[in-house]
C-alpha positions in Angstrom: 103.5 94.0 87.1 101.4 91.4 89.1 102.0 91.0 93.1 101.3 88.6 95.2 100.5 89.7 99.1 100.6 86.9 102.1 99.6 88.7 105.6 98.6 87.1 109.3 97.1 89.7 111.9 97.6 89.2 115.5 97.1 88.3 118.1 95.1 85.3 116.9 91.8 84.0 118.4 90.8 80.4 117.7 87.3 80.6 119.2 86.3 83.4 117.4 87.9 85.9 114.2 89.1 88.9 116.3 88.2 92.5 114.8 91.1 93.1 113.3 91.2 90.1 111.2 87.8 90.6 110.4 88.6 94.2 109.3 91.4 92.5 107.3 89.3 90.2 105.3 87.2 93.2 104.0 89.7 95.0 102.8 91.0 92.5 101.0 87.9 91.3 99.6 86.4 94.7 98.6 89.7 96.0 97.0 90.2 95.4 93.0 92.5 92.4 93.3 92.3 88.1 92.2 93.1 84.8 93.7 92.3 86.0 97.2 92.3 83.2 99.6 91.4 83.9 102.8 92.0 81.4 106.0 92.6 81.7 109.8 96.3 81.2 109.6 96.9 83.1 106.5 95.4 85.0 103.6 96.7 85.8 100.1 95.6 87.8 97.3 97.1 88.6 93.9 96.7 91.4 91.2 98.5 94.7 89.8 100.6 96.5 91.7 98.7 99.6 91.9 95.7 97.5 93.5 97.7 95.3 95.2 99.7 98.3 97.3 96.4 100.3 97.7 95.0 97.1 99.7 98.0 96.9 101.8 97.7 100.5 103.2 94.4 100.0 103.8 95.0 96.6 105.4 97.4 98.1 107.4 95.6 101.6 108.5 92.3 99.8 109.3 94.2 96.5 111.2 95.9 98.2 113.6 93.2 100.5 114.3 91.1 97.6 114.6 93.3 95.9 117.4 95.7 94.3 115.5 99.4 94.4 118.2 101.1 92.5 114.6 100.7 92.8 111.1 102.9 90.0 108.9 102.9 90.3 105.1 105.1 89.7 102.6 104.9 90.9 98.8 106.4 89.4 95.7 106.6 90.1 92.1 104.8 87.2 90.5 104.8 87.9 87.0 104.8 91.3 84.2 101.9 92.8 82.8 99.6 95.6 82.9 98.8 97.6 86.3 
């Protein structure tokens, strides 16, 4: 099964990417997943749903502890396949 994650961190910063969105950004860049699309409103990322679920613990663990006071996300099922 293929996900598709879409997460904001707050609070936002305009002048500058706070920690915890930087933190954010790694994750989902270093974890095993395609399509990422990262932004400073929103960020995306697709792939199987052992990858995908993997980067959102870490997302969330490493966020917060960052200084993230919100994590948003949402994850849908975008399609079958392998994990």
């Amino acid at each position: 099964m293929r996900l598709r994650v879409e997460f904001t961190t707050e609070p936002f910063d305009l002048d500058e990417a706070p920690p915890h969105a930087l933190v954010a950004r790694e994750v989902i860049e270093a974890a095993a997943l395609d399509a990422v699309d990262v932004g400073p409103f929103g960020n995306t990322a697709e792939g199987g749903s052992e990858a995908v679920l993997d980067a959102v613990d870490a997302l969330l663990r490493k966020a917060l502890a960052a200084g993230a006071t919100r994590v948003s996300l949402q994850v849908n099922v975008v399609g079958g396949g392998d994990r």
